[in-house]
N, CA, C and O atoms as CSV, one atom per row, in Angstrom:
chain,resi,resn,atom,element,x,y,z
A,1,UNK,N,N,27.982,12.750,-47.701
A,1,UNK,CA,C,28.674,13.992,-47.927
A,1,UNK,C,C,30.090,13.676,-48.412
A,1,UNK,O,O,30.853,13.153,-47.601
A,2,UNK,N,N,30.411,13.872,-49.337
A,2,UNK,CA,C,32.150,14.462,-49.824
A,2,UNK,C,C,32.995,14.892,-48.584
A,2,UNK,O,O,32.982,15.798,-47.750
A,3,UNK,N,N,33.827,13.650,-48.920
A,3,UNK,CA,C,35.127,14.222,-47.831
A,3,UNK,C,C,36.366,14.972,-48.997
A,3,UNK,O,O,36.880,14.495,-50.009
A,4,UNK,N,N,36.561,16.483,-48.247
A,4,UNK,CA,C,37.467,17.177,-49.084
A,4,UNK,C,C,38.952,16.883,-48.610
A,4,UNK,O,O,38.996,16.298,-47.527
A,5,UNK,N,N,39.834,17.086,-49.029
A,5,UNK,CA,C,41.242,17.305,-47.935
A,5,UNK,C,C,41.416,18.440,-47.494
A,5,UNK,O,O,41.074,19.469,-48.078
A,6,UNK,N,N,41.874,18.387,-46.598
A,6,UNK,CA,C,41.858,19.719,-45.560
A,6,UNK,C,C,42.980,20.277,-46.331
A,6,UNK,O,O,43.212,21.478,-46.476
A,7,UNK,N,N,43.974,18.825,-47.040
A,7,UNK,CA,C,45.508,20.386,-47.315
A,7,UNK,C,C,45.178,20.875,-48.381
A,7,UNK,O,O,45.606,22.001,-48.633
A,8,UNK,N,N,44.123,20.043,-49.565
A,8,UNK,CA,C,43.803,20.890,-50.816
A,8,UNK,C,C,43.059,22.292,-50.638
A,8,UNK,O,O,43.085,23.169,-51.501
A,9,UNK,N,N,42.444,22.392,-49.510
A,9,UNK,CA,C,41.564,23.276,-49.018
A,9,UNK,C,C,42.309,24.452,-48.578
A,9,UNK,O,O,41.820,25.546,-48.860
A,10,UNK,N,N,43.573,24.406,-47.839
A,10,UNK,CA,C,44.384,24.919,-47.351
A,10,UNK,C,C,45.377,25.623,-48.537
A,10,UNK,O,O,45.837,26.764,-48.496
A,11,UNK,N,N,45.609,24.430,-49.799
A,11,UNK,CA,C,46.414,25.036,-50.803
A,11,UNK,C,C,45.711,26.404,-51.243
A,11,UNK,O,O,46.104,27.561,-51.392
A,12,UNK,N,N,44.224,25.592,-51.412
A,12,UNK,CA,C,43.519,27.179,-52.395
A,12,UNK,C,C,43.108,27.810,-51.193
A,12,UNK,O,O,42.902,26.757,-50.590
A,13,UNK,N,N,42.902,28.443,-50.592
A,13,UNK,CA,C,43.098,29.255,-49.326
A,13,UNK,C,C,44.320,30.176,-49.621
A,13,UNK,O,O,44.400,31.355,-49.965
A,14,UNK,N,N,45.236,29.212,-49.362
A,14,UNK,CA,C,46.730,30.389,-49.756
A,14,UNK,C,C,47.021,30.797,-51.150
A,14,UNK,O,O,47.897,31.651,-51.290
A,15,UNK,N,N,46.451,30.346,-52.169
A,15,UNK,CA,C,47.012,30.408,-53.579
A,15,UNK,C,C,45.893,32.037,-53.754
A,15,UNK,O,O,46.274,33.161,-54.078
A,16,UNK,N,N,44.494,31.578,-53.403
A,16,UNK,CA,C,43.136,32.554,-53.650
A,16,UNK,C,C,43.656,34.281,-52.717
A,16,UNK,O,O,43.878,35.431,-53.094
A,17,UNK,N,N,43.651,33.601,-51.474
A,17,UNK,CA,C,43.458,34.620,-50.416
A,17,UNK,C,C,45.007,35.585,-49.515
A,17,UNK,O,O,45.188,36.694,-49.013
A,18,UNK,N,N,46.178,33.749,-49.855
A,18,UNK,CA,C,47.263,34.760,-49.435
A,18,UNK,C,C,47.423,34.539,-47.801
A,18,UNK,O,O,48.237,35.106,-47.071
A,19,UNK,N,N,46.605,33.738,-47.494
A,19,UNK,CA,C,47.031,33.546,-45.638
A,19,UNK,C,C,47.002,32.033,-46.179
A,19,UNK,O,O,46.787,31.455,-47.244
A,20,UNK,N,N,47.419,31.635,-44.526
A,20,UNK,CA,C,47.363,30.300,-44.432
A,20,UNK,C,C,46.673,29.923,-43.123
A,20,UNK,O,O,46.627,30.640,-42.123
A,21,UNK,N,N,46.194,28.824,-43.244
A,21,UNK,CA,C,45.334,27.625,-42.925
A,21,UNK,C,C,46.067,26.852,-41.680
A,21,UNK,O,O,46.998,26.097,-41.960
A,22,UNK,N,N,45.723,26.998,-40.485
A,22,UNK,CA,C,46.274,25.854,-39.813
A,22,UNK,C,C,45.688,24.598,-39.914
A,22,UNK,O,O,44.796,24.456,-40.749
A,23,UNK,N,N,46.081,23.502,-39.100
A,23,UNK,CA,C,45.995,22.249,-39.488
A,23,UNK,C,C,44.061,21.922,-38.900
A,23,UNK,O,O,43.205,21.167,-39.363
A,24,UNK,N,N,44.032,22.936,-37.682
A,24,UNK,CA,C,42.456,22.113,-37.544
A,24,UNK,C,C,41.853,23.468,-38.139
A,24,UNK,O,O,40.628,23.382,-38.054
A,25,UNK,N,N,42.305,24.920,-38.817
A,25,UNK,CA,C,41.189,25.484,-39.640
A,25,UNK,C,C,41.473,24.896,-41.120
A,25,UNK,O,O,40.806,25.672,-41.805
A,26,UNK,N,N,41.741,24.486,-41.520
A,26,UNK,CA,C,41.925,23.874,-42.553
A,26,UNK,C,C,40.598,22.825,-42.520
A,26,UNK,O,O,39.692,23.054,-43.321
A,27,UNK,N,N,40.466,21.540,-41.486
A,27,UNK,CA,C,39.709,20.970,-41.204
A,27,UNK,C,C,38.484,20.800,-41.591
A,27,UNK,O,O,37.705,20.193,-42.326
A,28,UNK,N,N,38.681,21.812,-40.560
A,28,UNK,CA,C,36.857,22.842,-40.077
A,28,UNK,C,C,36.561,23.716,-41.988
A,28,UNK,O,O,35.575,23.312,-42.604
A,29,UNK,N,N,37.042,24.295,-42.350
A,29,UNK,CA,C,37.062,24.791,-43.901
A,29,UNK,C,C,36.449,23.474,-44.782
A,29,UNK,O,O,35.362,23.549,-45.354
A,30,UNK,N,N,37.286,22.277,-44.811
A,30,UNK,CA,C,36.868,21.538,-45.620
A,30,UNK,C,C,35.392,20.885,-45.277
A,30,UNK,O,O,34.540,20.572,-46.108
A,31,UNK,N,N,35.305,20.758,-43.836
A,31,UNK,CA,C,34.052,20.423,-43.737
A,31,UNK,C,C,32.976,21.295,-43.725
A,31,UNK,O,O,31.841,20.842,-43.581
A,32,UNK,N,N,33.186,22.568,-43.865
A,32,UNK,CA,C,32.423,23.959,-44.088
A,32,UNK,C,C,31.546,23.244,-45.596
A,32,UNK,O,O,30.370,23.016,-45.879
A,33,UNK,N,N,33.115,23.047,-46.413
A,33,UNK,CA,C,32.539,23.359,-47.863
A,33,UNK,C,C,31.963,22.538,-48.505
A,33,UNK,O,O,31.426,22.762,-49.589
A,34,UNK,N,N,32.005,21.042,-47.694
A,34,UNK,CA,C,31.192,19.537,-48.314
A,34,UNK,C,C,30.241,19.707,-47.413
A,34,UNK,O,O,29.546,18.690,-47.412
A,35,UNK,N,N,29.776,20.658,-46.475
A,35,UNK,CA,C,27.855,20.855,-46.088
A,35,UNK,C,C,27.586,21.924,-46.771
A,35,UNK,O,O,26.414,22.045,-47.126
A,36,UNK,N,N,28.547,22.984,-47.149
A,36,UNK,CA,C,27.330,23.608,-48.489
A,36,UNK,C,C,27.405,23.094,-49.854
A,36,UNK,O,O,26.579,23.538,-50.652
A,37,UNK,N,N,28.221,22.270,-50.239
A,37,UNK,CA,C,28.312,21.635,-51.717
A,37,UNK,C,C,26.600,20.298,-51.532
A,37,UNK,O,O,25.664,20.103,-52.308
A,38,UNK,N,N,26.884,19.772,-50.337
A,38,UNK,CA,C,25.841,18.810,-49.961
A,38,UNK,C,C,24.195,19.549,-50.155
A,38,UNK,O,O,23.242,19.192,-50.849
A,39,UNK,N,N,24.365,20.667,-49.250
A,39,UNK,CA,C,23.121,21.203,-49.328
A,39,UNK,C,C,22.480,21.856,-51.048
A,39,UNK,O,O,21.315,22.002,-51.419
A,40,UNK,N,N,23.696,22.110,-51.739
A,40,UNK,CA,C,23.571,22.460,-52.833
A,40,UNK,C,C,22.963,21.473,-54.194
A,40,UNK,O,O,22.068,21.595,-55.030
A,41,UNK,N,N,23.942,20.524,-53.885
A,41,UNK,CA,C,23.323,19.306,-54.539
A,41,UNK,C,C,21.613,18.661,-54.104
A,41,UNK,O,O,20.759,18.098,-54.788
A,42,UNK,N,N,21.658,19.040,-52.758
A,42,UNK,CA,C,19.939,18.394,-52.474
A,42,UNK,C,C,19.159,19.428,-53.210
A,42,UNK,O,O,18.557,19.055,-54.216
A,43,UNK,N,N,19.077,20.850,-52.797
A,43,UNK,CA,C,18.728,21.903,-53.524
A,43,UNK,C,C,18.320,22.296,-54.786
A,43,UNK,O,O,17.267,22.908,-54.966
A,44,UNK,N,N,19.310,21.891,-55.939
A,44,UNK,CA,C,19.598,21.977,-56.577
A,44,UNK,C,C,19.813,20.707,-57.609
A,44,UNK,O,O,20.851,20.698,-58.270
A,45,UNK,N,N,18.965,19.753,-57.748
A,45,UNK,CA,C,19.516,19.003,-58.413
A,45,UNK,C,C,19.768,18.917,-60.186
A,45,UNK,O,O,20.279,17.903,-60.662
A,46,UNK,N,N,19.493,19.688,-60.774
A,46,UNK,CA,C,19.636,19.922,-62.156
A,46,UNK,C,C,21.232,19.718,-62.714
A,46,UNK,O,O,22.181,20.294,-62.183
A,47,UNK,N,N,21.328,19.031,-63.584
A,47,UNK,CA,C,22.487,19.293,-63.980
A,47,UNK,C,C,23.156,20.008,-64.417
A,47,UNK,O,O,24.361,19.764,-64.349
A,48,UNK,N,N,22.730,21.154,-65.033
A,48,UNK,CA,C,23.222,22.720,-65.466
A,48,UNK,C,C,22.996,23.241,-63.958
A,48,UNK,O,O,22.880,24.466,-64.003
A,49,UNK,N,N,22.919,22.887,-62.992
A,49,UNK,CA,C,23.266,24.165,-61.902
A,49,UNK,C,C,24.082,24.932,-62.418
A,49,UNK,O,O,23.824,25.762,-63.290
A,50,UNK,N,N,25.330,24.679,-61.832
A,50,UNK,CA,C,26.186,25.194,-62.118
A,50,UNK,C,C,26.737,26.562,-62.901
A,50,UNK,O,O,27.603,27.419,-62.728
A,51,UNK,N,N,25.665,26.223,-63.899
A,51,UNK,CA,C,25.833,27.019,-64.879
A,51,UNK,C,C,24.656,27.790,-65.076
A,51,UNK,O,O,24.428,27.729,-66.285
A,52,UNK,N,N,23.997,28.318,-64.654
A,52,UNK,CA,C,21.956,28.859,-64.685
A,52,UNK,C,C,22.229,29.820,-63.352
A,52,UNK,O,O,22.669,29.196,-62.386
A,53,UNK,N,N,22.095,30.784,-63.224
A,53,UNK,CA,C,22.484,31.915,-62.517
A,53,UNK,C,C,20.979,31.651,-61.844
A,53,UNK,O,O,20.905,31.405,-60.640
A,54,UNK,N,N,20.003,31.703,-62.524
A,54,UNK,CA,C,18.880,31.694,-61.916
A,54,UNK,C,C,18.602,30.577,-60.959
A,54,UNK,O,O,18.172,30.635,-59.807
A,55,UNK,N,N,18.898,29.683,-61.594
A,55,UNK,CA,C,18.927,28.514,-59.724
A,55,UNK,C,C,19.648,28.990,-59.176
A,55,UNK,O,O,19.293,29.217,-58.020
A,56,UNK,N,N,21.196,29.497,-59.583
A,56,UNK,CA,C,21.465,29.706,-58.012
A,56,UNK,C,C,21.037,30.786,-57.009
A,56,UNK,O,O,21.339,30.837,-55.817
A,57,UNK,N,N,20.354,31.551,-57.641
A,57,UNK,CA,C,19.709,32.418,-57.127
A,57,UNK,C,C,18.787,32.063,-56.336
A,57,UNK,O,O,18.785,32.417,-55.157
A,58,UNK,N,N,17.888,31.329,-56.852
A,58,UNK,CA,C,17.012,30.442,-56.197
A,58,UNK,C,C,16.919,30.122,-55.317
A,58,UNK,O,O,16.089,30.340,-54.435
A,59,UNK,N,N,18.261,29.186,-55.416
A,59,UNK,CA,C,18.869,28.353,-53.988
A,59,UNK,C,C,19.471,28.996,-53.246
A,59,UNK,O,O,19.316,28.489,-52.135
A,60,UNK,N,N,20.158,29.938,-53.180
A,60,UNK,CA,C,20.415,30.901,-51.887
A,60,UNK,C,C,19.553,31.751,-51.464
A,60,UNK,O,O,19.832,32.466,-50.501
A,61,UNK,N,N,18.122,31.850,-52.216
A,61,UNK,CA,C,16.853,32.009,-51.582
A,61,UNK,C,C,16.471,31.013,-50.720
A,61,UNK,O,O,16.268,31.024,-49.506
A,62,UNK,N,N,16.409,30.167,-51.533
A,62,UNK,CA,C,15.925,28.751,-50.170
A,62,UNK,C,C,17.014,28.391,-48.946
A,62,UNK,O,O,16.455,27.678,-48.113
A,63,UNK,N,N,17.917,28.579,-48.722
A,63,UNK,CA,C,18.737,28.776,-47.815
A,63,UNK,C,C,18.756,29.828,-46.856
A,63,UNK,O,O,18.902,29.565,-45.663
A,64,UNK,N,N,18.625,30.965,-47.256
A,64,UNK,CA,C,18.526,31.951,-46.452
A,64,UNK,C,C,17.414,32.064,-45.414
A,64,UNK,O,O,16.245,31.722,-45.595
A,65,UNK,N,N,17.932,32.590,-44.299
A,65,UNK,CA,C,16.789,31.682,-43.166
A,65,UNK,C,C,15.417,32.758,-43.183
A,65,UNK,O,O,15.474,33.777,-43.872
A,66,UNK,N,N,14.592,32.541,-42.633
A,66,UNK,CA,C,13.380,33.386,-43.063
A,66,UNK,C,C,13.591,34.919,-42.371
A,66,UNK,O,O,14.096,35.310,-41.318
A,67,UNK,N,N,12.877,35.638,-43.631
A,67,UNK,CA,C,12.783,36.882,-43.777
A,67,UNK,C,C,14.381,37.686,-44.113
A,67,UNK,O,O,14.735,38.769,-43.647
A,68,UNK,N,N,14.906,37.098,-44.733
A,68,UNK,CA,C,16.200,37.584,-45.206
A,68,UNK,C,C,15.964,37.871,-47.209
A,68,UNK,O,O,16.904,38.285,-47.888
């Protein structure tokens, strides 16, 4: 898994949203976002993810826990 930085995480947090990030939610955020980037990449391995609306559609089908 991708280790993010918690303060880059924290920058776009405040730049996006306008609050700020303490030092262990900041943390906890970055490691939020390298287990869904992780799960995304197993998911998803195509190289146009990214860009194909329809996988990602897909894949937050296959994620979503059953009967959702």
């Amino acid at each position: 898994m991708t280790r993010l930085d918690p303060g880059h995480i924290a920058a776009l947090v405040h730049e996006l949203h306008g609050y700020s990030l303490d030092a262990a939610g900041a943390v906890r955020a970055a490691a939020m976002v390298a287990g869904i980037s992780a799960a995304l990449e197993t998911l998803a391995a195509e190289p146009q993810f990214h860009e194909e609306p329809a996988n990602f559609a897909a894949t937050l089908v296959a994620l979503a826990p059953e009967g959702d």
